[in-house]
BALOBA-1460 file (C-alpha; in Angstrom, 3 decimals):
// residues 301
<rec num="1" residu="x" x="7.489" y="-60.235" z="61.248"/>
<rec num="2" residu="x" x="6.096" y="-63.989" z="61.660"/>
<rec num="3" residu="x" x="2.992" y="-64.493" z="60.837"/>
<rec num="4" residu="x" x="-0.099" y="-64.253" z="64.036"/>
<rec num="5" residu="x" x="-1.928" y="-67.404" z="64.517"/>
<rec num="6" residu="x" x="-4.909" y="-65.810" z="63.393"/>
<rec num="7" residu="x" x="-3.469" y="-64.873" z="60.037"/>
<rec num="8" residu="x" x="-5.923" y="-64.051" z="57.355"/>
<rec num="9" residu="x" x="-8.928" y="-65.175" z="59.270"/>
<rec num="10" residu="x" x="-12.420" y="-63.163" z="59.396"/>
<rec num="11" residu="x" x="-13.593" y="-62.436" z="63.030"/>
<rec num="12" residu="x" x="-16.548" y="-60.737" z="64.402"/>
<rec num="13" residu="x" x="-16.303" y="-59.277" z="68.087"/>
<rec num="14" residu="x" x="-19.913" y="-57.938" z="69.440"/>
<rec num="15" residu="x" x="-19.770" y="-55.262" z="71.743"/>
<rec num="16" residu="x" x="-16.051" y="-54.121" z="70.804"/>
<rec num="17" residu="x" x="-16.192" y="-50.394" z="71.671"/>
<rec num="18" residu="x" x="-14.950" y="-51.057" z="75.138"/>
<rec num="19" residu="x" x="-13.608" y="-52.658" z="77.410"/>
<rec num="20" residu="x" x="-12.836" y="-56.377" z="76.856"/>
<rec num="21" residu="x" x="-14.517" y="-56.735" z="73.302"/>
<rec num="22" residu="x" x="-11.995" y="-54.194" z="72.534"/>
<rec num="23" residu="x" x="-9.415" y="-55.979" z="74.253"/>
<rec num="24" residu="x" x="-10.021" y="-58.515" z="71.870"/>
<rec num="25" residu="x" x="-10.496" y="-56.900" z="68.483"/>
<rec num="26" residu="x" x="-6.829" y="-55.355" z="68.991"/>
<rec num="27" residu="x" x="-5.394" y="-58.585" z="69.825"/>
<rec num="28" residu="x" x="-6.948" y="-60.414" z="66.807"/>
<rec num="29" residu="x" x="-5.820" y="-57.711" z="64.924"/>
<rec num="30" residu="x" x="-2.424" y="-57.916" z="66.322"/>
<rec num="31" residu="x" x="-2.636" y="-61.924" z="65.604"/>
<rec num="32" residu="x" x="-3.187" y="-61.535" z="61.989"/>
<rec num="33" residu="x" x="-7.475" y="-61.377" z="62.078"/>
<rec num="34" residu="x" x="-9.482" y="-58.743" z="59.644"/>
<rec num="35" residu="x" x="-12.284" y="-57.753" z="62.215"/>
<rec num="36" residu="x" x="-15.870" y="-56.643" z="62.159"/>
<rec num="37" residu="x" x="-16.081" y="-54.096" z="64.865"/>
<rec num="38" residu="x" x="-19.737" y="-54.248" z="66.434"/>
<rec num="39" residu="x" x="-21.052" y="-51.360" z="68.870"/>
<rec num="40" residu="x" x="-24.376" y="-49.769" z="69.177"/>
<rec num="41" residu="x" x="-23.949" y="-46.373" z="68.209"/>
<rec num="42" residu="x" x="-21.299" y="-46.215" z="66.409"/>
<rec num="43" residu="x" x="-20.780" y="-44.680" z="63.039"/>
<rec num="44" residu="x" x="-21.303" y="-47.621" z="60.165"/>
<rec num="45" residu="x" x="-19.909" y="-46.990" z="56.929"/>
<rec num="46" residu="x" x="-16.472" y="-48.774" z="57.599"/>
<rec num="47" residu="x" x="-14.401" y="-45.656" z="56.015"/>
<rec num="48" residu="x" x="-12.304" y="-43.166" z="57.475"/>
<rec num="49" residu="x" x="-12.288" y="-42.251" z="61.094"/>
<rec num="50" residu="x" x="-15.221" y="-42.159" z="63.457"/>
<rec num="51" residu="x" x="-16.135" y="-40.555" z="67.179"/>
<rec num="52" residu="x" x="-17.934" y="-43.527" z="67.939"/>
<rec num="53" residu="x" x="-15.802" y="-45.966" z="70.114"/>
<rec num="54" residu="x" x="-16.205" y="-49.242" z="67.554"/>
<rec num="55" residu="x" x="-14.954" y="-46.257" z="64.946"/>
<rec num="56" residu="x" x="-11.516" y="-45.348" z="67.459"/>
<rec num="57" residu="x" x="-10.766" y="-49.268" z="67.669"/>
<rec num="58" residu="x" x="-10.959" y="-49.735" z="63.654"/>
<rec num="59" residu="x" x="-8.657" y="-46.290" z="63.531"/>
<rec num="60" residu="x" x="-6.267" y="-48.338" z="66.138"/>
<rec num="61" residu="x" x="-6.005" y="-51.414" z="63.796"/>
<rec num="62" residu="x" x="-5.656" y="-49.863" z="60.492"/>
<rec num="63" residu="x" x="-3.027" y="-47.568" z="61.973"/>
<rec num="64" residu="x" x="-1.082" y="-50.801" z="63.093"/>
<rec num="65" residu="x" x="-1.476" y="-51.937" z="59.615"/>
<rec num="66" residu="x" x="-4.282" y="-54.168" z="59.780"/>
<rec num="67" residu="x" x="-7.727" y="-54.478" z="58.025"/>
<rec num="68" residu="x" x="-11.364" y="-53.476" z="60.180"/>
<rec num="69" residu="x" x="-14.731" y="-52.277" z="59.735"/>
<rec num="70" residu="x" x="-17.051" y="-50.740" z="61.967"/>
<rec num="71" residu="x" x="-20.686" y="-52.408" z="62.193"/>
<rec num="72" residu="x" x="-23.440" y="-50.859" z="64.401"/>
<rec num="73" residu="x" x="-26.331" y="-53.127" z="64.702"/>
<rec num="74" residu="x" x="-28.050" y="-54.243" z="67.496"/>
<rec num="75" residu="x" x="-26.961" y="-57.905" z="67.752"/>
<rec num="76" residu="x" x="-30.776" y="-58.699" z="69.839"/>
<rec num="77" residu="x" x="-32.372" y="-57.918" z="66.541"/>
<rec num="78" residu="x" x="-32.987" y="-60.693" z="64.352"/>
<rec num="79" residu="x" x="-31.986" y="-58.744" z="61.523"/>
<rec num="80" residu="x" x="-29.501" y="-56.627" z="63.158"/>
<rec num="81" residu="x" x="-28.054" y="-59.611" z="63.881"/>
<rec num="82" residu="x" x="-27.985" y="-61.097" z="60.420"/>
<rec num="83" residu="x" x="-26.723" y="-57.446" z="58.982"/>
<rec num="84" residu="x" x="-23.883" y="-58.288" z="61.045"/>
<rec num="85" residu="x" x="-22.896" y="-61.462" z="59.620"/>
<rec num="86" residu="x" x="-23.621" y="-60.283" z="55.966"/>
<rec num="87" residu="x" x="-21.452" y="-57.085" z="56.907"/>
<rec num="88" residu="x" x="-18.574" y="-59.730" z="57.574"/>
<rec num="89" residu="x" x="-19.228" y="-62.139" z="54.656"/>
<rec num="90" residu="x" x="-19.817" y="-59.038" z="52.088"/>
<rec num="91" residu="x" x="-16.711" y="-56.835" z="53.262"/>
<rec num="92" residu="x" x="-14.196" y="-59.694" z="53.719"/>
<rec num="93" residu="x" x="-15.510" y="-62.776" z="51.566"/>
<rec num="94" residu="x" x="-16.532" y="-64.630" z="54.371"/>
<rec num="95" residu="x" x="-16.395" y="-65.187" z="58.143"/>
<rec num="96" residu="x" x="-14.212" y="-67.603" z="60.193"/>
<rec num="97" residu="x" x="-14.854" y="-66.687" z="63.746"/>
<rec num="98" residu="x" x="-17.862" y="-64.796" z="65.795"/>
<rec num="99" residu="x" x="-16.952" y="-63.988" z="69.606"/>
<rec num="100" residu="x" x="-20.025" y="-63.149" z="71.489"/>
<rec num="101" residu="x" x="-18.867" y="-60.103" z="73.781"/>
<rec num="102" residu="x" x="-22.194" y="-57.570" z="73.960"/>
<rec num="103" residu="x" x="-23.678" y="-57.251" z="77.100"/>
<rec num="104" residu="x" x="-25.545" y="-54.936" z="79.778"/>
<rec num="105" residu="x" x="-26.068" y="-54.993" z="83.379"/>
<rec num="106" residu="x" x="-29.004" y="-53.998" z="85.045"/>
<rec num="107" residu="x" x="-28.433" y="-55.006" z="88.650"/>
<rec num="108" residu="x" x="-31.463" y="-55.647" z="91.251"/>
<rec num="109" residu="x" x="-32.581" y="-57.918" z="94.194"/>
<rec num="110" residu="x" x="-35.200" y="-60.558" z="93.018"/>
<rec num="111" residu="x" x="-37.581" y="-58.935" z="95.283"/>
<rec num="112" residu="x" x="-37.095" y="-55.580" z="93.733"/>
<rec num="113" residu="x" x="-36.609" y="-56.244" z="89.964"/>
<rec num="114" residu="x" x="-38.718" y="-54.908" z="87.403"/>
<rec num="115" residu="x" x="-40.165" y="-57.049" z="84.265"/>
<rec num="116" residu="x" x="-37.900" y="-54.025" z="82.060"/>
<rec num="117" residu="x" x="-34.999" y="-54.652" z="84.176"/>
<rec num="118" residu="x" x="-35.331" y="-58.301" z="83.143"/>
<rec num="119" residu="x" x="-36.517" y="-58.375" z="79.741"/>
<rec num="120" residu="x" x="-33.498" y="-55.915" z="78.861"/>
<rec num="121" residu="x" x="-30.592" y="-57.931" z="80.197"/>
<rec num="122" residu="x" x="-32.534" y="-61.445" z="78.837"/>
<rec num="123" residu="x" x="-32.473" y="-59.811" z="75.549"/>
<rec num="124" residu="x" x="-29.154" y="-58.855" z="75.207"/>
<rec num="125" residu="x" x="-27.338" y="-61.261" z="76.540"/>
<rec num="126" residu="x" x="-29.298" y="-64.159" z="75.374"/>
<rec num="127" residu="x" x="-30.823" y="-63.701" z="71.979"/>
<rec num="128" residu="x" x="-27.594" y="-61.537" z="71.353"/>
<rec num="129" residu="x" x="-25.485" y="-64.650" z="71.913"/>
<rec num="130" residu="x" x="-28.394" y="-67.022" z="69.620"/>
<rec num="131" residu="x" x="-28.826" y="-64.407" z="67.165"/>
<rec num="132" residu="x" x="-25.230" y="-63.865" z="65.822"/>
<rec num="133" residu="x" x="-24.886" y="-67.752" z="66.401"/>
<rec num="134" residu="x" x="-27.823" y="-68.594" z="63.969"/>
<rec num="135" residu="x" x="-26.840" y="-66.736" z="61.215"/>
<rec num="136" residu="x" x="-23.159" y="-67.219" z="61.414"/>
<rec num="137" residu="x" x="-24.015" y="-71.235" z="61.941"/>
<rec num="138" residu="x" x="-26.053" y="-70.611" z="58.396"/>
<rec num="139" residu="x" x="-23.127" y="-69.394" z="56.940"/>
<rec num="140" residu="x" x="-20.748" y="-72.240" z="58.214"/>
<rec num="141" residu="x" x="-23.335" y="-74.940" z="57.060"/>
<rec num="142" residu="x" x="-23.816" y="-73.788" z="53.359"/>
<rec num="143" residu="x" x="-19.917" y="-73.557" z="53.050"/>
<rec num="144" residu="x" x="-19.716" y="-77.332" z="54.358"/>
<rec num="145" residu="x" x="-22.815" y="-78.296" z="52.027"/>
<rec num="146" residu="x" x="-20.990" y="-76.382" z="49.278"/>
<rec num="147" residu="x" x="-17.335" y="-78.798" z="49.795"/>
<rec num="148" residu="x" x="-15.730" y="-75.609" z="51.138"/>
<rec num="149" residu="x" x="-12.955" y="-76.384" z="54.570"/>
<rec num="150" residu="x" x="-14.474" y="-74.926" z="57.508"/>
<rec num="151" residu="x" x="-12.619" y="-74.417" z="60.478"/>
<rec num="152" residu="x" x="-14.990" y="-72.169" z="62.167"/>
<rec num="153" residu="x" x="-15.247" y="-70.833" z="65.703"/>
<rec num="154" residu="x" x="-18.009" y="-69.277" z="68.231"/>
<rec num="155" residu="x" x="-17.000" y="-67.904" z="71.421"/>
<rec num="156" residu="x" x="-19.652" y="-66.986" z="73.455"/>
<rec num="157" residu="x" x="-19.185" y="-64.649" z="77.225"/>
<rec num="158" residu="x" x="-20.765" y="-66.329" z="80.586"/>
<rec num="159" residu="x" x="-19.596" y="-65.223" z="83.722"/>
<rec num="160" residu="x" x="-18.679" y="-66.632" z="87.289"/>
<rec num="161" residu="x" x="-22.201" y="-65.037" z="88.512"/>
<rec num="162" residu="x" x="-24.026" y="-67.418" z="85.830"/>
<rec num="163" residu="x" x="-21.969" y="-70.314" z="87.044"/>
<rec num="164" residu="x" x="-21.753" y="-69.945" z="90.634"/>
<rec num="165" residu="x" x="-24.609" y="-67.654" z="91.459"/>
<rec num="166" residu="x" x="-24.166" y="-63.940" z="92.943"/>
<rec num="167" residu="x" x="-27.449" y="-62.063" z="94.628"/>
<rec num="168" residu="x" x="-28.829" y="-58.853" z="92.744"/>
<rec num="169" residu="x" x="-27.821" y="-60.402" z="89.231"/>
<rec num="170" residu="x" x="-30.597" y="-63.127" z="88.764"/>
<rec num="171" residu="x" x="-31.308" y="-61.120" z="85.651"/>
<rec num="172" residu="x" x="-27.505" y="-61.419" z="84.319"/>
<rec num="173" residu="x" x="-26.684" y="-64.303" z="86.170"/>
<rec num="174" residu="x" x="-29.154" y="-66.344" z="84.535"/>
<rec num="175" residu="x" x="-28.708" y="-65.091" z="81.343"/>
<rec num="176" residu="x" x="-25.115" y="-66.159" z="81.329"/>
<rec num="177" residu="x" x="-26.232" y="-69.250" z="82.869"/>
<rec num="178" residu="x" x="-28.207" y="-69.682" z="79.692"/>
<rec num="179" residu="x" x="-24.945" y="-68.695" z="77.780"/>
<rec num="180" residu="x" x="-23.080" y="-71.353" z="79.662"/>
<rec num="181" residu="x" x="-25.768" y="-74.396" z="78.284"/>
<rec num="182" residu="x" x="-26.212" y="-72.809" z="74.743"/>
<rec num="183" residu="x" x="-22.742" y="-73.164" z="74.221"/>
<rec num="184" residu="x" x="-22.708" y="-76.902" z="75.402"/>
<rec num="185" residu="x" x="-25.661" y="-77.453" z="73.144"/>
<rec num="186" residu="x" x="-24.049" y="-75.322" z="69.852"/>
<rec num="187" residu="x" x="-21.098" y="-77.271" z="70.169"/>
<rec num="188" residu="x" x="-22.553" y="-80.763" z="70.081"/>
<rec num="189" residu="x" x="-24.825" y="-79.430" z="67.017"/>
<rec num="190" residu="x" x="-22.613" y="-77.705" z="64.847"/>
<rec num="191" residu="x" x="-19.160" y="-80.240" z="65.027"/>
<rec num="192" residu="x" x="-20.772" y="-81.640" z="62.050"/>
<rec num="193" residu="x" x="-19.859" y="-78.535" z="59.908"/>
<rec num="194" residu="x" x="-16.723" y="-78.080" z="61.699"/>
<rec num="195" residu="x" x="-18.041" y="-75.593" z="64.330"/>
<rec num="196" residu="x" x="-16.524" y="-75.783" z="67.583"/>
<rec num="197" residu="x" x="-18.501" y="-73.245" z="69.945"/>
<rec num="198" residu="x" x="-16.377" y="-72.462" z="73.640"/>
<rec num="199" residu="x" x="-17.183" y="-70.036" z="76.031"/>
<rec num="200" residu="x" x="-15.284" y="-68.112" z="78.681"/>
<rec num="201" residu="x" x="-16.297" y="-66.251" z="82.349"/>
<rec num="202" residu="x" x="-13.949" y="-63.159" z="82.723"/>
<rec num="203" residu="x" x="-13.204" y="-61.513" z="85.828"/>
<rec num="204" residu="x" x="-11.780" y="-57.841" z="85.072"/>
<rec num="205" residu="x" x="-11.813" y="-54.426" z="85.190"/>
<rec num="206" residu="x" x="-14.429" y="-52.588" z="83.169"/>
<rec num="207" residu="x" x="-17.509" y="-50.344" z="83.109"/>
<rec num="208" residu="x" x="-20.065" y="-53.678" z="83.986"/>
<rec num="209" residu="x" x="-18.039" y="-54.174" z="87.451"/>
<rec num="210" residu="x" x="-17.654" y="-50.486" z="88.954"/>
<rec num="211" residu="x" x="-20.661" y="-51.287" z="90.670"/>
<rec num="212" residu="x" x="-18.440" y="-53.604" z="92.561"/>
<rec num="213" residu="x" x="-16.132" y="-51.720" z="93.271"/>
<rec num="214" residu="x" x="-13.265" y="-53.198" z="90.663"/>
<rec num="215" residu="x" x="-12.412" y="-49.972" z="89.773"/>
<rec num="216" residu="x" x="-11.584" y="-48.943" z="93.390"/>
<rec num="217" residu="x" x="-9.041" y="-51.983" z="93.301"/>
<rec num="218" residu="x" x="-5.291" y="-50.251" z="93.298"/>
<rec num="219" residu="x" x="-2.498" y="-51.709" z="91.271"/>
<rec num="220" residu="x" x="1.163" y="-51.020" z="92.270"/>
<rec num="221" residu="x" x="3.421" y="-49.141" z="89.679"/>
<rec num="222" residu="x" x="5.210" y="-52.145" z="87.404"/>
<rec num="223" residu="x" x="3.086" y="-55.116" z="88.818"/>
<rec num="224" residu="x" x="0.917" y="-57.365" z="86.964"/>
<rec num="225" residu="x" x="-2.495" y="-55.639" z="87.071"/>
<rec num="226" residu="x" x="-4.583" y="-58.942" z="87.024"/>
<rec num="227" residu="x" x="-7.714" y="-56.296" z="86.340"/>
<rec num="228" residu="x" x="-7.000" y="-55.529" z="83.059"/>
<rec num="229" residu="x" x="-9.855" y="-56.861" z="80.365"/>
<rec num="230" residu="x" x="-6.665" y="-57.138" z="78.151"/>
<rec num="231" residu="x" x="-5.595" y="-60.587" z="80.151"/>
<rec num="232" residu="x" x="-9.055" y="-62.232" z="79.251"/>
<rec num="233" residu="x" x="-8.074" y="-61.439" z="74.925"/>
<rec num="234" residu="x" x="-5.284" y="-64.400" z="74.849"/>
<rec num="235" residu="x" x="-7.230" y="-67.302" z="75.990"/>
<rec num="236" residu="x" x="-10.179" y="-65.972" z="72.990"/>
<rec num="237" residu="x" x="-8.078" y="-65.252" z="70.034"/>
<rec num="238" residu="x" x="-6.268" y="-68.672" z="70.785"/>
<rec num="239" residu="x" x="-9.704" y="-70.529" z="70.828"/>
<rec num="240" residu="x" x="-10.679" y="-68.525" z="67.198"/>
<rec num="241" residu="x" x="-7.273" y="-69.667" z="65.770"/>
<rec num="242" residu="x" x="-7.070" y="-73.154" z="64.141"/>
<rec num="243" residu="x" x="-4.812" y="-74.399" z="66.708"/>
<rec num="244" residu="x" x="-8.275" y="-75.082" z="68.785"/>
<rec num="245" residu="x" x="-10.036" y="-77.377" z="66.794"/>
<rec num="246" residu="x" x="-9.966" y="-80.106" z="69.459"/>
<rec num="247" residu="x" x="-11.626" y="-78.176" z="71.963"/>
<rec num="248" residu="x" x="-15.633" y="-77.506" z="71.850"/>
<rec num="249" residu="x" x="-18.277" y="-77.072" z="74.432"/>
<rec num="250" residu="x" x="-16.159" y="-76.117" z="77.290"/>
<rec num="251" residu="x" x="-16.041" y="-73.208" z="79.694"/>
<rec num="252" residu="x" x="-13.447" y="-71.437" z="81.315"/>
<rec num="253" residu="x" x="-13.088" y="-69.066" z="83.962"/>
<rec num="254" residu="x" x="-10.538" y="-66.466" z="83.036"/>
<rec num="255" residu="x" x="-8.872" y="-64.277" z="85.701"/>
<rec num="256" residu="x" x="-5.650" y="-62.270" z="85.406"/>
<rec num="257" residu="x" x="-2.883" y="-64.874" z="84.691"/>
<rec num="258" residu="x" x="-5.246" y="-67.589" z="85.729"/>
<rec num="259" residu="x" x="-6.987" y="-70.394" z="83.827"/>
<rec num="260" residu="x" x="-9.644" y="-72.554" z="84.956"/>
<rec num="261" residu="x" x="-11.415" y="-74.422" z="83.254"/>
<rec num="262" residu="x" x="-15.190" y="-74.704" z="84.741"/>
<rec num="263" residu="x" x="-16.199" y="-78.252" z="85.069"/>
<rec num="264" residu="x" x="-20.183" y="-78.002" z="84.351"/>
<rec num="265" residu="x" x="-22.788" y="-80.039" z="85.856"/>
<rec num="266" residu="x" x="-21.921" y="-83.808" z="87.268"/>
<rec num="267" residu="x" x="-23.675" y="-86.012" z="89.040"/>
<rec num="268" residu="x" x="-23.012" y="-86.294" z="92.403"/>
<rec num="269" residu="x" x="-24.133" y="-88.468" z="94.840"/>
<rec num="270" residu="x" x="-26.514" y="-90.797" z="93.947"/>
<rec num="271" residu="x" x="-29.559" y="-92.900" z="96.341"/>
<rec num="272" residu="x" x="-32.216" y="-94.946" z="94.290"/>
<rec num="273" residu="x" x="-34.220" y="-97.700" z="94.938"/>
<rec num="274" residu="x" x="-36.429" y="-100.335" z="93.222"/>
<rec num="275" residu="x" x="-39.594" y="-98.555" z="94.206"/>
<rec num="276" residu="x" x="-40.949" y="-95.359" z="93.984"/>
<rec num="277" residu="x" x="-40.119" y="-92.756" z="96.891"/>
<rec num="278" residu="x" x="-42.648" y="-91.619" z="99.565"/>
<rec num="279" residu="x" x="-42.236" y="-88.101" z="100.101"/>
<rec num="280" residu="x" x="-41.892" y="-88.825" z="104.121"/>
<rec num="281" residu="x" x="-39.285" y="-91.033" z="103.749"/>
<rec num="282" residu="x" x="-36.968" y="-88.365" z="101.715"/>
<rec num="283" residu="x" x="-35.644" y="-85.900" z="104.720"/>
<rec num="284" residu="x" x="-32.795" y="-88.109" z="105.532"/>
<rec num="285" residu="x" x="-32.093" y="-89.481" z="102.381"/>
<rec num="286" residu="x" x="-31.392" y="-85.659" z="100.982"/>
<rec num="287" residu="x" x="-29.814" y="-84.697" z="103.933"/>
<rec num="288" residu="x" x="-27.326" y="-87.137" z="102.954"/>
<rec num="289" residu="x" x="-26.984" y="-86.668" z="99.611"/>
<rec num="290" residu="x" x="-26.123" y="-82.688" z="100.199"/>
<rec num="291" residu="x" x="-23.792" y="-83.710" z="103.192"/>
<rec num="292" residu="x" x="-21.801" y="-86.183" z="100.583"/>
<rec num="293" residu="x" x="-21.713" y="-82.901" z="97.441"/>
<rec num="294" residu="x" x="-19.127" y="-80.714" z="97.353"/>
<rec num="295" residu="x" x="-19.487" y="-77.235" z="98.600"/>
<rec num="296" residu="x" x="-20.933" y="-74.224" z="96.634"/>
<rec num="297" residu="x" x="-18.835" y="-72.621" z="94.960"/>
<rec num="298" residu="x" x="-18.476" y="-68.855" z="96.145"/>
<rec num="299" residu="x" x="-18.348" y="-65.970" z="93.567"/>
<rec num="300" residu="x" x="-14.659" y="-65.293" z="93.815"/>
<rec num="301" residu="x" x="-11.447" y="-63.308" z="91.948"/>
């Protein structure tokens, strides 16, 4: 069997119980990867078979001949989120790629959000994304200091809500927002060590988008089900393989057989003068500026 084109290399996926961080621990498996398996509440000790979900994934790759552990911290703790990188480093001899998965929704208008409601998603998605990042970025930088290669990769999740904006999510949306600039800002920090840091915004099917009814979308017997979290895996496990190392600090939208890649902040139209502005004189002025920008884009599959 030829060789996947993530042969040999060590990959963490965060919140790979379900869903699409599962979708991608399979197909890294399938490409060659050893893989931590992260998931709160799962079982921990890496041996045998577990109930937990993390524990059923690990049981899928070792039956299909490939090498996994199960890890169960939280990836919002600063130590959890260290454990998880030493889990990596200590069970496989060190770690090559870290794809930032874990997340929670906790959906509410502005108006009727509570500070929990916030804090929780904020936490997860956020410091779960810098956590992991910090300590894997450690890792990375004493193996560059040390004359090791490093060919290391972070993949990080944002979404279309964080990039285009969708009401009742200004929790997650701005969290993945947040994702969306961390990633920019990772990538131009860490090329040094030979870091690149991408990030995607997946559209499909899983237990974060029943609330919007994705799971009441039907799919015809023996047609492409563009819902399945499995469709966002190929785009990731190609970005964690050394094939990518040209590309850093980029998003893309990923949705069924469809890649775009999301073109960030640019400056648009532009007014300026040799003075400074008088607040009377600026209702025309940014009336044309927003008539000359492109359109919003709408939160769309």
């Amino acid at each position: 069997m030829a060789a996947g084109i993530c042969e040999g290399r060590v990959v963490i996926v965060t919140g790979a119980g379900r869903g699409i961080g599962r979708a991608h621990a399979l197909m890294f498996a399938g490409e060659g990867a050893q893989v931590v398996v992260n998931d709160i509440g799962a079982d921990v000790d890496g041996s045998g078979s577990s109930g937990g979900p993390a524990g059923e994934v690990v049981d899928s790759i070792r039956a299909g001949g490939g090498a996994a552990i199960v890890n169960g911290d939280d990836v919002a703790s600063w130590d959890g989120a260290s454990r998880l990188v030493r889990s990596a480093v200590e069970h496989f001899g060190r770690l090559d790629v870290l794809v930032n998965n874990a997340g929670i929704l906790r959906d509410r208008m502005l108006v009727n959000m509570t500070e929990s409601e916030w804090d929780a998603v904020i936490r997860v998605h956020l410091k779960g994304t810098f956590g992991p990042s910090h300590f894997a970025a450690e890792h990375w930088r004493d193996r560059a200091k040390a004359g090791q290669p490093v060919e290391a990769r972070i993949i990080n999740t944002a979404s279309v809500s964080g990039i285009f904006g969708n009401p009742g999510q200004s929790n997650y949306g701005a969290a993945k927002a947040g994702i969306a600039a961390f990633t920019v800002i990772a990538a131009k920090e860490l090329s040094r060590y030979g870091i690149t840091v991408n990030a995607i915004a997946p559209t499909a099917r899983t237990r974060m988008t029943e609330s919007i009814g994705f799971d009441k979308v039907e799919i015809d017997d023996g047609t492409f089900d563009f819902l399945a979290p499995e469709n966002m895996s190929p785009l990731v496990v190609w970005l964690g393989s050394r094939e990518s190392a040209g590309v850093t600090g980029r998003v893309f939208e990923v949705s069924g057989g469809r890649i775009t890649l999301a073109d960030g902040w640019r400056r648009g139209p532009t007014r300026q003068k040799a003075e400074r502005w008088r607040p009377a004189e600026l209702g025309p002025v940014i009336e044309e500026l927003v008539a000359g920008a492109a359109p919003l884009e709408p939160v769309s599959i």
